[in-house]
C-alpha positions as CSV (number, residue, x, y, z in Angstrom):
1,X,-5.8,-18.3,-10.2
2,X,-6.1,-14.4,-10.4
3,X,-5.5,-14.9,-6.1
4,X,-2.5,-17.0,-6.3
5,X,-0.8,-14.0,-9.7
6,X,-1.9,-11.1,-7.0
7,X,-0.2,-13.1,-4.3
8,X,3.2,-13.2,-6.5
9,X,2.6,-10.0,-7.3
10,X,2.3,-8.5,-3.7
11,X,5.7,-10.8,-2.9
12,X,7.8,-9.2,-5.9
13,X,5.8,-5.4,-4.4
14,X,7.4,-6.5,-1.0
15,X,10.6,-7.5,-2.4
16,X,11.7,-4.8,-4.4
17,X,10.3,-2.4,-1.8
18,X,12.8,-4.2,0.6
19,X,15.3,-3.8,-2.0
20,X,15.0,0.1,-1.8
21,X,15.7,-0.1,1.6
22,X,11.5,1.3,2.0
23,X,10.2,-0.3,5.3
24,X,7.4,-2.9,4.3
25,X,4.6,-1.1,6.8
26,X,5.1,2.1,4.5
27,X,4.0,-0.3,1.6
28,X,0.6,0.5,0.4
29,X,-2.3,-2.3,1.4
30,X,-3.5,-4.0,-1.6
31,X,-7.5,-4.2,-1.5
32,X,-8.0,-5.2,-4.5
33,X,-5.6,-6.5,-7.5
34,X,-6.7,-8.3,-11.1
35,X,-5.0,-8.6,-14.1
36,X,-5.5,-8.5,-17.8
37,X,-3.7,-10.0,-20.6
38,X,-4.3,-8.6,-24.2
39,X,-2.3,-9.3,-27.0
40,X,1.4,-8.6,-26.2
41,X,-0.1,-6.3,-23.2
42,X,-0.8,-7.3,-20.1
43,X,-2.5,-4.4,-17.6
44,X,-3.2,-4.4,-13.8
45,X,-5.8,-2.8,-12.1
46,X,-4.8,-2.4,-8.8
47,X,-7.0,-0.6,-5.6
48,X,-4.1,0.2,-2.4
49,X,-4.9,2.1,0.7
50,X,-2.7,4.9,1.3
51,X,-1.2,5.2,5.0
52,X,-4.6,7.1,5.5
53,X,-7.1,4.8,5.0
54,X,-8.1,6.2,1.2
55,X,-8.2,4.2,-1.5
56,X,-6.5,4.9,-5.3
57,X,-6.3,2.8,-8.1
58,X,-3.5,2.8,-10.0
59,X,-3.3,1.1,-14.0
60,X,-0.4,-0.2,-15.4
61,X,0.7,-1.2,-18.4
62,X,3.5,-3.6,-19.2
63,X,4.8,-4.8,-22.4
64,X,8.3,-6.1,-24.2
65,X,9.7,-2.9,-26.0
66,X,11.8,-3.6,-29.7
67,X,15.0,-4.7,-27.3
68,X,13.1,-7.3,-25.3
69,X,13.2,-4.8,-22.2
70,X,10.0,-4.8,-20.4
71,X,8.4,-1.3,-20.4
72,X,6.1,-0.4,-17.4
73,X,3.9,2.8,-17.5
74,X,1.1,3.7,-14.6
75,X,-1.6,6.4,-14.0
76,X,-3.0,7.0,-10.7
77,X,-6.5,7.6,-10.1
78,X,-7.6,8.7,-6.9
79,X,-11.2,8.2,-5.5
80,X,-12.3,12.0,-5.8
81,X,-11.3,11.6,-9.6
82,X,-12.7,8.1,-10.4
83,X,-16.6,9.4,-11.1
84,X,-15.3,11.9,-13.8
85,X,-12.8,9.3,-15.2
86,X,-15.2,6.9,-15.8
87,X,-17.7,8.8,-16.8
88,X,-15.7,9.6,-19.8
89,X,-14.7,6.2,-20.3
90,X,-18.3,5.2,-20.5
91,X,-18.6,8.4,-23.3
92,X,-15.8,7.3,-25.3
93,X,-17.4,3.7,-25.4
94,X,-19.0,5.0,-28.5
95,X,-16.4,5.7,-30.7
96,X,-14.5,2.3,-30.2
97,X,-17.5,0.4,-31.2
């Protein structure tokens, strides 16, 4: 099931890359894609390949604001970064415990 939401998800990428008038070859290859639902959340983890071969992940968040317009916010994480990233996610286990 997570294939098939990735899938839809890649088409709406491709389709609103098409819509800004951005070639689809300059779209970022998707390695990688899972979702998470949580409450009134839902977050995608997401690893692309830049146009270099290197991969990123990006997280985003989306969510229905007070109006009932959905509200996207992402953060980057590049591989140089992830080690240090998650090494203080795995610290700040602790307190959410």
């Amino acid at each position: 099931m997570l294939e098939a939401k990735s899938r839809a998800k890649l088409v709406r990428d491709k389709n609103k890359m098409q819509q800004q008038n951005v070639p689809a070859q300059n779209m970022p290859e998707k390695v990688f894609s899972q979702m998470v639902k949580a409450g009134t959340k839902t977050y995608f983890f997401d690893v692309k390949k830049t146009i270099k071969g290197t991969n990123y992940l990006t997280i985003a968040e989306s969510y229905k604001n007070q109006k009932g317009e959905r509200v996207t916010n992402r953060v980057m994480l590049f591989k140089e970064h992830f080690p240090e990233f998650a090494g203080t996610l795995e610290g700040l286990k602790q307190y959410l415990q």
